[in-house]
VOFI-96478 format. One record per residue (C-alpha): x, y, z. Coordinates in nm, 2 decimals, padded with zeros to 4 digits. Layout:
# residues N
PT      px      py      pz
PT       X       Y       Z
...
# end
This chain:
# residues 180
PT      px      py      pz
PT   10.36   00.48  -17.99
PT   10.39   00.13  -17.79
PT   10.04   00.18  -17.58
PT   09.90   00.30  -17.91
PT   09.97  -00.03  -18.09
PT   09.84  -00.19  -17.72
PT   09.57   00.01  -17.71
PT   09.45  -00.11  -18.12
PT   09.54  -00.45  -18.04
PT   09.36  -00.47  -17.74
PT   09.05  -00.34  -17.91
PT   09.07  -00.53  -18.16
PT   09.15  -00.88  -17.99
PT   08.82  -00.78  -17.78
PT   08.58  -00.70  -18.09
PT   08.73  -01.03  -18.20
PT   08.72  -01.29  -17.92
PT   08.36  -01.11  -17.83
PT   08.21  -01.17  -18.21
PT   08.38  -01.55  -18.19
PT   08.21  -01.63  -17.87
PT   07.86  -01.58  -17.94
PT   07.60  -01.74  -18.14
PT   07.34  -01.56  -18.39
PT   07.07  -01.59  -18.13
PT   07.26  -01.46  -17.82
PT   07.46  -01.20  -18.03
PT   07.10  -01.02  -18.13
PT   07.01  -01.01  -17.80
PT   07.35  -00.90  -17.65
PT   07.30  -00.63  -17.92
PT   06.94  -00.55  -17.77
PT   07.05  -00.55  -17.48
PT   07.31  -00.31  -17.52
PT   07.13  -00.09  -17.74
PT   06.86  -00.07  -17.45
PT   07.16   00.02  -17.21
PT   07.27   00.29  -17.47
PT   07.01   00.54  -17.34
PT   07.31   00.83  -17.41
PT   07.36   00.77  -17.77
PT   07.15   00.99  -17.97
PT   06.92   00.77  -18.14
PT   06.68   00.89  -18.41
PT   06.42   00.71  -18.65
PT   06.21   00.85  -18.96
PT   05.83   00.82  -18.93
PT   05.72   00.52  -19.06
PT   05.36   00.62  -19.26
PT   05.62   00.89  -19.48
PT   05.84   00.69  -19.77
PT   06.23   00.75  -19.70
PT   06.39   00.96  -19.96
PT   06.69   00.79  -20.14
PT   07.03   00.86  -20.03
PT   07.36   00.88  -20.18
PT   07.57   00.72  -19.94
PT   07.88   00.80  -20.08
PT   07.75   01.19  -20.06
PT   07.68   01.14  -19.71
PT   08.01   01.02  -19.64
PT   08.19   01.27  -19.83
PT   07.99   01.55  -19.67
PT   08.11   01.45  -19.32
PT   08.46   01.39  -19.42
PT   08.49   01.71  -19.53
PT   08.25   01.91  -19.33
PT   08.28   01.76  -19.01
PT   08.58   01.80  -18.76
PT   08.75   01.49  -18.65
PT   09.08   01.43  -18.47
PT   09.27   01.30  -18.71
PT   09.25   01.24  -19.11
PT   08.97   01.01  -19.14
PT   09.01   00.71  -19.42
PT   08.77   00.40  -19.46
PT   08.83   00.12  -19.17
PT   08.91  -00.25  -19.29
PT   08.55  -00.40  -19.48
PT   08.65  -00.72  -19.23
PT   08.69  -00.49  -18.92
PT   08.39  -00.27  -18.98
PT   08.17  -00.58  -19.03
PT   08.27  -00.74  -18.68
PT   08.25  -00.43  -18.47
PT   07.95  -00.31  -18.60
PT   07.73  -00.65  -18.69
PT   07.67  -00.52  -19.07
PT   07.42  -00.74  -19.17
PT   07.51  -00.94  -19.52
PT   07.37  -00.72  -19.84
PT   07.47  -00.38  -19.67
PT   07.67  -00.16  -19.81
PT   07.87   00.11  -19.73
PT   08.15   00.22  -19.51
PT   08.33   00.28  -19.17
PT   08.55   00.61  -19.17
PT   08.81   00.59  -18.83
PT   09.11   00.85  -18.81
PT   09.42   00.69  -18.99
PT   09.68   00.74  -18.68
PT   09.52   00.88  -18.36
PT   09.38   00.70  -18.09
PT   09.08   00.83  -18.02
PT   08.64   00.77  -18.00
PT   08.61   00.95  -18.35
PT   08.46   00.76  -18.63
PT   08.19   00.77  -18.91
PT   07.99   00.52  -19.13
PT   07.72   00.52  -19.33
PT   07.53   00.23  -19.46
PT   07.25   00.13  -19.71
PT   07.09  -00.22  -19.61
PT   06.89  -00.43  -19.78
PT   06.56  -00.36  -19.57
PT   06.42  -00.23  -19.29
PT   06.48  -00.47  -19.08
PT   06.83  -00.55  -19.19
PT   06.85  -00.13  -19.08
PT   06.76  -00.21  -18.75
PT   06.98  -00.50  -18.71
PT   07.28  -00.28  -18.77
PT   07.18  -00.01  -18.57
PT   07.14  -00.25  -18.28
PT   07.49  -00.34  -18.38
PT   07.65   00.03  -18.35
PT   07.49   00.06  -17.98
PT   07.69  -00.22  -17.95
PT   07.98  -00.12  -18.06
PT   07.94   00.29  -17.88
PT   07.90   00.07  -17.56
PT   08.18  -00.15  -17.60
PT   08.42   00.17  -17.70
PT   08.30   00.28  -17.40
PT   08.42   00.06  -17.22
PT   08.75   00.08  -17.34
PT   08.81   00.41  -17.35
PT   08.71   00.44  -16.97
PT   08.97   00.20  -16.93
PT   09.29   00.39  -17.14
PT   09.16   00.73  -17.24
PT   08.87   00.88  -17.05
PT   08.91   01.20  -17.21
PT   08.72   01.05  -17.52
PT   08.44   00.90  -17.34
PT   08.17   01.19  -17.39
PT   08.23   01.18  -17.74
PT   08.07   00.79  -17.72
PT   07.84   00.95  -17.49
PT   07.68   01.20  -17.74
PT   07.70   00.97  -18.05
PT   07.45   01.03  -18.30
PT   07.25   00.74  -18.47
PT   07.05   00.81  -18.74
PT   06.75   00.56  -18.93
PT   06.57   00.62  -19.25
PT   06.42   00.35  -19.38
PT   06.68   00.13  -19.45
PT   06.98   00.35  -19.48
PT   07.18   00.44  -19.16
PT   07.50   00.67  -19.04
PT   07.64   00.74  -18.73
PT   07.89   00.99  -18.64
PT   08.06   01.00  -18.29
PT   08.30   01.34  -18.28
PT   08.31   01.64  -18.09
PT   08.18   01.87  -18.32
PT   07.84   01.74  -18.31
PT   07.63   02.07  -18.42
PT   07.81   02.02  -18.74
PT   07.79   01.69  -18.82
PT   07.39   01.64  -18.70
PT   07.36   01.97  -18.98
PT   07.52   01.77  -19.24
PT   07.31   01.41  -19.14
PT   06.99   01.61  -19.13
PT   07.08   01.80  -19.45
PT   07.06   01.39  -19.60
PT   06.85   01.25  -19.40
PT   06.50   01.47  -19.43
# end
């Protein structure tokens, strides 16, 4: 239970000091950067010339809560939390979904943003974050390190949702089932 509580705080003290240190111009193209690192996470865009179809985020969400195996009994992550470890940009909304007592890779969000661009901004912002849990997980629990590896990242016009779980075939059936 000890390294568990290490293991969050750590994280957490990370995510933290990382988001303090930077500025608005380096943190964008930190987040470039990583997302052009993150050649493993699944990574998919809608065409551009066909309109996006609107989505029900809260469906979405529901759907992979209750569809999708996770280790653990997912609940939504701390609005504060989410925001720094995932670079939401301001006028998104939506939610983070993390298991309520394991310590583990799994976790879900899905987001609505205000634009496009705003869309891209935050998926920039989950390569980010896969990489960085990477990079923790290496460290304490390797075991969960393909799960980061296989993480799926989905765009459609401005809406987003990423799922990173073992049972992948599910959850990219329930995504695409959303996101036509």
């Amino acid at each position: 239970m000890k390294i568990k509580k290490f293991i969050c705080a750590a994280a957490l003290a990370a995510m933290v000091l990382g988001a303090c240190g930077s500025d608005s111009s380096s943190s964008s193209s930190a987040s470039s950067a990583a997302s052009s690192s993150s050649s493993s996470a699944a990574s998919e865009s809608s065409s551009s010339a066909e309109a996006p179809a609107e989505i029900d985020i809260n469906a979405v969400a529901d759907a992979l809560k209750s569809e999708v195996s996770f280790a653990g009994n997912m609940v939504t992550a701390n609005e504060e939390l989410a925001k720094i470890s995932l670079s939401i940009p301001d006028g998104s909304e939506g939610a983070m979904y993390i298991p309520e007592s394991e310590q583990v890779a799994d976790a879900f969000g899905v987001y609505k943003c205000a634009d496009d661009t705003k869309a891209e901004e935050l998926v920039n912002g989950i390569n980010g974050y896969i990489n960085d849990s990477k990079d923790e997980m290496q460290k304490y629990i390797p075991e969960e390190v393909p799960k980061l590896d296989n993480a799926i990242i989905k765009k459609n016009g401005n809406n987003v949702v990423f799922c990173i779980t073992s049972d992948n075939a599910k959850a990219k059936e329930v995504i695409e089932r959303f996101f036509k």
